[in-house]
MARLUMVEX-545347 format. One record per atom (N, C-alpha, C): residue in one letter; atom name; x, y, z. Coordinates in nm, 4 decimals, padded with zeros to 6 digits. Example, Ala and Ser with C-alpha at 12.3 -4.5 7.8 and 13.67 -1.06 7.14 Angstrom:
residues 2
{A, N, {01.3190, -00.5690, 00.7800}}
{A, CA, {01.2300, -00.4500, 00.7800}}
{A, C, {01.3200, -00.3300, 00.7800}}
{S, N, {01.2850, -00.2250, 00.7080}}
{S, CA, {01.3670, -00.1060, 00.7140}}
{S, C, {01.2900, 00.0030, 00.7870}}
end
This chain:
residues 101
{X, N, {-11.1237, 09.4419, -01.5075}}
{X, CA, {-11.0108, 09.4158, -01.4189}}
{X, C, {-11.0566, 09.3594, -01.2858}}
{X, N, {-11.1461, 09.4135, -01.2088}}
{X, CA, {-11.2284, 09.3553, -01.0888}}
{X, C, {-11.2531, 09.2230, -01.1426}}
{X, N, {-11.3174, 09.1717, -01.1936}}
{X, CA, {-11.3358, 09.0161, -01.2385}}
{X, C, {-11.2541, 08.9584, -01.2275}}
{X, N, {-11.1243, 08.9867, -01.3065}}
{X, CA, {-11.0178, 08.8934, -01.2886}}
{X, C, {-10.9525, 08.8875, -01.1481}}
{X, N, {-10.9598, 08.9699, -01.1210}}
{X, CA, {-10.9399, 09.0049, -00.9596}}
{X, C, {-11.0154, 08.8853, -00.8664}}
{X, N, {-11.1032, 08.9372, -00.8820}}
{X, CA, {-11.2103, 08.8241, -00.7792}}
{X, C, {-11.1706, 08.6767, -00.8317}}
{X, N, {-11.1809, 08.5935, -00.9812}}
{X, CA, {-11.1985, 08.5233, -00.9997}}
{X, C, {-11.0320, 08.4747, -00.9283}}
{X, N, {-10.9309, 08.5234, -00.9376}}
{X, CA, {-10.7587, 08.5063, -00.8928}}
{X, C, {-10.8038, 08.4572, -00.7352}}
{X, N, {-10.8705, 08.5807, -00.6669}}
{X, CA, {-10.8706, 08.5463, -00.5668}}
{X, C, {-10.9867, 08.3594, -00.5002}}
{X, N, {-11.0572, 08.4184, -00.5855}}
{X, CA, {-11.2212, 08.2920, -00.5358}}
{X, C, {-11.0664, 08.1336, -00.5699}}
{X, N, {-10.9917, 08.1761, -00.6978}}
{X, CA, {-10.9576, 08.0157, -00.7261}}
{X, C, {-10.8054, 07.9867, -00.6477}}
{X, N, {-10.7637, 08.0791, -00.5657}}
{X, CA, {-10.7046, 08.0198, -00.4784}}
{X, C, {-10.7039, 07.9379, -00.3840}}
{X, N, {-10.8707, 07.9406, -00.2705}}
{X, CA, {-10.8525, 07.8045, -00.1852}}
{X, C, {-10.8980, 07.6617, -00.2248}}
{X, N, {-10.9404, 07.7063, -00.3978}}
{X, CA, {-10.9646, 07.5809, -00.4823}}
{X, C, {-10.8254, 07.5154, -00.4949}}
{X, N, {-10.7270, 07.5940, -00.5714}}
{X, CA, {-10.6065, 07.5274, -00.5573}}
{X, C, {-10.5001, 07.4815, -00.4587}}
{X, N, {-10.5500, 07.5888, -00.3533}}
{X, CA, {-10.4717, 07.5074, -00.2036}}
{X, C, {-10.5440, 07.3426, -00.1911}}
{X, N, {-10.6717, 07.3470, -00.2020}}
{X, CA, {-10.7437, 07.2432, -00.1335}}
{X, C, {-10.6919, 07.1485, -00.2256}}
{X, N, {-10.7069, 07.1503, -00.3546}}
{X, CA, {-10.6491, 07.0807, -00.4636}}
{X, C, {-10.5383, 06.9738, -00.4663}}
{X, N, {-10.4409, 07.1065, -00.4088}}
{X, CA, {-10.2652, 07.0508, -00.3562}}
{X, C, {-10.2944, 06.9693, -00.2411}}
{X, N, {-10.3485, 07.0260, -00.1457}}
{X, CA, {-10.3381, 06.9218, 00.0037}}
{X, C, {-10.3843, 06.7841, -00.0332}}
{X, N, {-10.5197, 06.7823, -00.0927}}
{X, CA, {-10.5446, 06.6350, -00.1415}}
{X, C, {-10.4843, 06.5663, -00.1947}}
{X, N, {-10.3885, 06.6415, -00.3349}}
{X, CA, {-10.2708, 06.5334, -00.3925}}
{X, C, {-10.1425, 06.5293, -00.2822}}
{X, N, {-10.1200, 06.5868, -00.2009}}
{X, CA, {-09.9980, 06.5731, -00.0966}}
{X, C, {-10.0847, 06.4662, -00.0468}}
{X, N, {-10.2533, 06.4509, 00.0170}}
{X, CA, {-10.2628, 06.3330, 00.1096}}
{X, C, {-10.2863, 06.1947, 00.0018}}
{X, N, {-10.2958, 06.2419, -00.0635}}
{X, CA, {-10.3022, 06.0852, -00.1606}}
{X, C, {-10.1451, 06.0584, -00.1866}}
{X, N, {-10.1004, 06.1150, -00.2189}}
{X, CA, {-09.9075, 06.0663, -00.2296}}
{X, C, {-09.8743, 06.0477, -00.1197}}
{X, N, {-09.9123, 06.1010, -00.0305}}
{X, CA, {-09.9101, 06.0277, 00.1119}}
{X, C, {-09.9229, 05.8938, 00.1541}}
{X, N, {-10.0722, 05.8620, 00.1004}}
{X, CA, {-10.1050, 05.7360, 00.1640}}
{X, C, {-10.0640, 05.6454, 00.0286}}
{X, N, {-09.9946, 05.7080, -00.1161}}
{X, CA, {-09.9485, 05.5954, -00.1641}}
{X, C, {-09.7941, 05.5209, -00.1713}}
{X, N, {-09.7428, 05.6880, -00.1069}}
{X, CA, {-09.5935, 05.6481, -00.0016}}
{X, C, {-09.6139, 05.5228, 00.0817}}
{X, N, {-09.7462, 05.5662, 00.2114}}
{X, CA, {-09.7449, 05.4831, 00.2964}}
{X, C, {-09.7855, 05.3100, 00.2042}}
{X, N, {-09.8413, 05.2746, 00.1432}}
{X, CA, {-09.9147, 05.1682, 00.0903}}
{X, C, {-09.7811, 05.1190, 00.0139}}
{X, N, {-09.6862, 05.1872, -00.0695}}
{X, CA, {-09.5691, 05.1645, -00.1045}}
{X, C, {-09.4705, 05.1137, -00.0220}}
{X, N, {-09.4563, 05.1772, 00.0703}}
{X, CA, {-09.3601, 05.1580, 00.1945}}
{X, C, {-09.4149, 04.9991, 00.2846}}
{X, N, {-09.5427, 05.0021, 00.2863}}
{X, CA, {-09.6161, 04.8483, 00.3398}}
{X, C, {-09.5371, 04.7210, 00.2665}}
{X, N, {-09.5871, 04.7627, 00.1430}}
{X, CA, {-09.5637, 04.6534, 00.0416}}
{X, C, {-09.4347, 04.6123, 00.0201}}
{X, N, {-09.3397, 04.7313, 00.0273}}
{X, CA, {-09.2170, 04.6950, -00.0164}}
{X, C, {-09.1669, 04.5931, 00.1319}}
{X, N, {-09.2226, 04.6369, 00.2423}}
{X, CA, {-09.2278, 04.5563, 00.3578}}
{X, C, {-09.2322, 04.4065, 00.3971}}
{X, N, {-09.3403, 04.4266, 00.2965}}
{X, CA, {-09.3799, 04.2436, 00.3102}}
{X, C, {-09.3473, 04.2076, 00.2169}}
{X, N, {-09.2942, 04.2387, 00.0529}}
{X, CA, {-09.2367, 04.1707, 00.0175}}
{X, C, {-09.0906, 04.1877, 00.0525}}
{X, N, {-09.0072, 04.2174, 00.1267}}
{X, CA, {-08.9105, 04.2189, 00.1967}}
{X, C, {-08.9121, 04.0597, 00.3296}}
{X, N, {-09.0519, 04.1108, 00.3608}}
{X, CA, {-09.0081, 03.9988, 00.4556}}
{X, C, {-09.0843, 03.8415, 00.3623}}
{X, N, {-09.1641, 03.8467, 00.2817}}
{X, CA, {-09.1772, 03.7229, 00.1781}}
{X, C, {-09.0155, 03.6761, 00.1323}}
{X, N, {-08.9219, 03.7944, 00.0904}}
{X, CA, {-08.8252, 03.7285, -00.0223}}
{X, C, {-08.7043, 03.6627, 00.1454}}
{X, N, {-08.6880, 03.7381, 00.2266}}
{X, CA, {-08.6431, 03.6986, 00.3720}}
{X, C, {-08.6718, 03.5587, 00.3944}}
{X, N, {-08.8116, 03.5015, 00.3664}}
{X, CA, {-08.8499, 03.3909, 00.4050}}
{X, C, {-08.8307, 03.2773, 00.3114}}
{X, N, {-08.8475, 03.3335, 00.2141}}
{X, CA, {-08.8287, 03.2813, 00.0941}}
{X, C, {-08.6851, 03.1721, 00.0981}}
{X, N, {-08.5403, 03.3301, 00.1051}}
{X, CA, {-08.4255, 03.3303, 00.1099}}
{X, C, {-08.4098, 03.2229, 00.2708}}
{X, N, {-08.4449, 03.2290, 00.3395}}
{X, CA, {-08.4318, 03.1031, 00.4545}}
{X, C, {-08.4745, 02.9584, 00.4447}}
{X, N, {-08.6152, 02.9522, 00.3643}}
{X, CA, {-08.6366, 02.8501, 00.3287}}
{X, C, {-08.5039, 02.7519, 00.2503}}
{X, N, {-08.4733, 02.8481, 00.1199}}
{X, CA, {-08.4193, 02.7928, 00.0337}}
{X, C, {-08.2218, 02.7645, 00.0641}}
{X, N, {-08.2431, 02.8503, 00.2008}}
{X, CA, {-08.0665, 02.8604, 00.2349}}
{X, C, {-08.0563, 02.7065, 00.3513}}
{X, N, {-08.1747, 02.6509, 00.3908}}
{X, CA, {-08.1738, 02.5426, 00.4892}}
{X, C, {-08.2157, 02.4086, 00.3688}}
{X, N, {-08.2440, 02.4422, 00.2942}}
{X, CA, {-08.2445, 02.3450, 00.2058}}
{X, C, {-08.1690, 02.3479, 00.1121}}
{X, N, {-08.0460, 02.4057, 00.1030}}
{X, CA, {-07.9191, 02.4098, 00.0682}}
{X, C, {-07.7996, 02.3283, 00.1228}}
{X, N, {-07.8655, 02.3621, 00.3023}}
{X, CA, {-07.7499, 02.3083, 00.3906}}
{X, C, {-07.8073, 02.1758, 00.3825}}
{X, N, {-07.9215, 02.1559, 00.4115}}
{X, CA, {-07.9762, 01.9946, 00.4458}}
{X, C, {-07.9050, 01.9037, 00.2709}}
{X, N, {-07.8796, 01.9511, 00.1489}}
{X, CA, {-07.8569, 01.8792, 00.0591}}
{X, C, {-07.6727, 01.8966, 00.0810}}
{X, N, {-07.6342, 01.9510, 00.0786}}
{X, CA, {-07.5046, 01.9699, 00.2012}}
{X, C, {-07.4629, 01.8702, 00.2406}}
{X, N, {-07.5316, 01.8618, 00.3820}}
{X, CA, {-07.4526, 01.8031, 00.5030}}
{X, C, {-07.5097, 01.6371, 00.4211}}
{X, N, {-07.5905, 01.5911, 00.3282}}
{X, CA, {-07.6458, 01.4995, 00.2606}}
{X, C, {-07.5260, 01.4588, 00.2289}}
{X, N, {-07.4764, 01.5722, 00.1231}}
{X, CA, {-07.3231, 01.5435, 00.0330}}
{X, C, {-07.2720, 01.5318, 00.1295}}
{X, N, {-07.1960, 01.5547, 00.2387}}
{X, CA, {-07.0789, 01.5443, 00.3089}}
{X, C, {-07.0897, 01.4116, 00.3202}}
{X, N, {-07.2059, 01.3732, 00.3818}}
{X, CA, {-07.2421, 01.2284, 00.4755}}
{X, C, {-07.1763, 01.1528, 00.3614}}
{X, N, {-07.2427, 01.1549, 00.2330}}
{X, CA, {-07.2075, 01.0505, 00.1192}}
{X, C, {-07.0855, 01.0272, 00.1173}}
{X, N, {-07.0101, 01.1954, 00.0704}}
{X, CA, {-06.8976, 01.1845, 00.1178}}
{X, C, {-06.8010, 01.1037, 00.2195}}
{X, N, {-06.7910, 01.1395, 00.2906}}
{X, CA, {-06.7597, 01.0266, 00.4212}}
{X, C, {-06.7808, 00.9289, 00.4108}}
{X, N, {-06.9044, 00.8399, 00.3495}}
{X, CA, {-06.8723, 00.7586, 00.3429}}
{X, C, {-06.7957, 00.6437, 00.2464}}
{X, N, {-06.8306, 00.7661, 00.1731}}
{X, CA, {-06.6595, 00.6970, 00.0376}}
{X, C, {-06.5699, 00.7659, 00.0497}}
{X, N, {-06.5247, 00.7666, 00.1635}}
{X, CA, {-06.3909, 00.8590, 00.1477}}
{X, C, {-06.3201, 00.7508, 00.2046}}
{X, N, {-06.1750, 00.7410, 00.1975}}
{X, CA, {-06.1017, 00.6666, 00.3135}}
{X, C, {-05.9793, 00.7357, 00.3561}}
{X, N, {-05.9456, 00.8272, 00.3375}}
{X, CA, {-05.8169, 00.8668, 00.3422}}
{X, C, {-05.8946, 00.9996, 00.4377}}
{X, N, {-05.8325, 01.0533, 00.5379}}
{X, CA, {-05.8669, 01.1943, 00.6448}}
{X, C, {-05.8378, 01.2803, 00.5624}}
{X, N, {-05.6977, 01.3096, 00.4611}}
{X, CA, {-05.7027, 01.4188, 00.3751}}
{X, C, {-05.7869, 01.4507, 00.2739}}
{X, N, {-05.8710, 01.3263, 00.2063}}
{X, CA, {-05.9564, 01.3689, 00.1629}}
{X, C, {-06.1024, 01.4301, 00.1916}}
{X, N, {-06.0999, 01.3853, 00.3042}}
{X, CA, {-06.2522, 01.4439, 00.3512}}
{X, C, {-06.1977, 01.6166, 00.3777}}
{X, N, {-06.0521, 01.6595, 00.4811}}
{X, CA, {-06.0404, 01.7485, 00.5447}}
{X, C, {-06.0307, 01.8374, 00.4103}}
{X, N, {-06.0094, 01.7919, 00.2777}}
{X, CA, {-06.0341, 01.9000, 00.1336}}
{X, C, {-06.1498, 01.9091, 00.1217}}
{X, N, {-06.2335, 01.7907, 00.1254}}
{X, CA, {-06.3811, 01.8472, 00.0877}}
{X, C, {-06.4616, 01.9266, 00.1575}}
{X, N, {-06.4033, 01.9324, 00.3290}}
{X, CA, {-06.4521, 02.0026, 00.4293}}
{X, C, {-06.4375, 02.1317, 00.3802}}
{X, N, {-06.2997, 02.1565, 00.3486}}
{X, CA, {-06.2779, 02.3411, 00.3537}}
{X, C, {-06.3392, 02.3996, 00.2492}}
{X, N, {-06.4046, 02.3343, 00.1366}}
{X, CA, {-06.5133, 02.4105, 00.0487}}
{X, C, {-06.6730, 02.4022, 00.1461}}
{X, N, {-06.6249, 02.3305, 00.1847}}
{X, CA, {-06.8238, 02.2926, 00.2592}}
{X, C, {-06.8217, 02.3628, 00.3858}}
{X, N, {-06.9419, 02.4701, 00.4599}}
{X, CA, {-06.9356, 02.5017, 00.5525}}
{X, C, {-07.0776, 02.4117, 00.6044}}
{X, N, {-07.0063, 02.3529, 00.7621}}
{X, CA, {-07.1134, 02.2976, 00.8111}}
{X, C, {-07.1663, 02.3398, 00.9211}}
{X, N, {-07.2522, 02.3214, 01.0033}}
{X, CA, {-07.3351, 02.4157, 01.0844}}
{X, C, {-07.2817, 02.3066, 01.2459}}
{X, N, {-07.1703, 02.2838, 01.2768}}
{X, CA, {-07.1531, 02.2744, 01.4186}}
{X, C, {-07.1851, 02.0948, 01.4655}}
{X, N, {-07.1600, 02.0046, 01.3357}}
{X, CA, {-07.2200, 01.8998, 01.4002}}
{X, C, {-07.0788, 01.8241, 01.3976}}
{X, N, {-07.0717, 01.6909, 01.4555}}
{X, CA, {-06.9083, 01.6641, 01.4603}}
{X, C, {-06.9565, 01.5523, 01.4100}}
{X, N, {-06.8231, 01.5159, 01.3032}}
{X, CA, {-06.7954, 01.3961, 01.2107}}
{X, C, {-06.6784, 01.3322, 01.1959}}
{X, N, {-06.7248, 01.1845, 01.2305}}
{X, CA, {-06.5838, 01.1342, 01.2522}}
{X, C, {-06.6051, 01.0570, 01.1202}}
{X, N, {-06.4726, 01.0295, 01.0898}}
{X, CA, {-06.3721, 00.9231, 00.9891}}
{X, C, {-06.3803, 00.8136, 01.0429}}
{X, N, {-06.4321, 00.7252, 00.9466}}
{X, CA, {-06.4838, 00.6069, 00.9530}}
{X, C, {-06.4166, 00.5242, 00.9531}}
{X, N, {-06.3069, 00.5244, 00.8598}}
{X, CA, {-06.1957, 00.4373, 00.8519}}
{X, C, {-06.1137, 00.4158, 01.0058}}
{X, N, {-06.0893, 00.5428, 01.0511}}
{X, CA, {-05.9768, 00.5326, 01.1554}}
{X, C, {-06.0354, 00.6197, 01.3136}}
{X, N, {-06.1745, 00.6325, 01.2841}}
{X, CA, {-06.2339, 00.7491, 01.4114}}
{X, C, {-06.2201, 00.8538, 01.4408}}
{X, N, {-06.1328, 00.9114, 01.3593}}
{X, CA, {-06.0438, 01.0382, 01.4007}}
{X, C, {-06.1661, 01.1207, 01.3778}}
{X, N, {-06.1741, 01.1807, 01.4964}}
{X, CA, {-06.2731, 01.3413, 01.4740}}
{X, C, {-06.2441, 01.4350, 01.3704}}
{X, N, {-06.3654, 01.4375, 01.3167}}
{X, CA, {-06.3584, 01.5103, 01.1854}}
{X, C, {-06.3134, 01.7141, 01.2445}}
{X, N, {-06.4226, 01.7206, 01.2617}}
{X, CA, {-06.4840, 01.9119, 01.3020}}
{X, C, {-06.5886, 01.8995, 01.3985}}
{X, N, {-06.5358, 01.9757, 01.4577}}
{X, CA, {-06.6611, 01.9942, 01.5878}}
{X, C, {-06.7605, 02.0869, 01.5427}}
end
């Protein structure tokens, strides 16, 4: 009975020490997890900007074309309200009339 005794007691700060090491390794693979998910957060961010300005630039491409086969103001002012454009002003060619500011 003493044996088992001692041996209960000796393998307890084996198993504390045991636990703390897997708490600091899940630790630092939280932290290394938490990094990563970081930068690829800010990769797909950059990614997603790249590909949203080269959306608009093929865009405001179409509009231009647009416009310039358009002749009628109602038709451009339909193709406008599907298209959002970023603040530049376009006039109607046919007659000058300011498009959108």
């Amino acid at each position: 009975g003493t044996k088992k005794l001692l041996l209960a007691v000796l393998s307890i700060p084996l198993k504390s020490r045991r636990l703390r090491q897997n708490s600091e390794m899940s630790h630092a693979r939280r932290r290394a997890y938490i990094w990563n998910r970081c930068l690829n957060n800010q990769k797909l961010q950059e990614e997603s900007k790249r590909y949203r300005d080269a959306q608009m630039t093929s865009k405001m491409l179409k509009l231009q074309i647009d416009f310039e086969h358009t002749k009628s103001f109602d038709d451009i002012r339909g193709s406008l309200s599907q298209e959002k454009t970023t603040g530049r002003t376009f006039y109607n060619k046919a007659n000058g009339q300011k498009l959108i500011q």
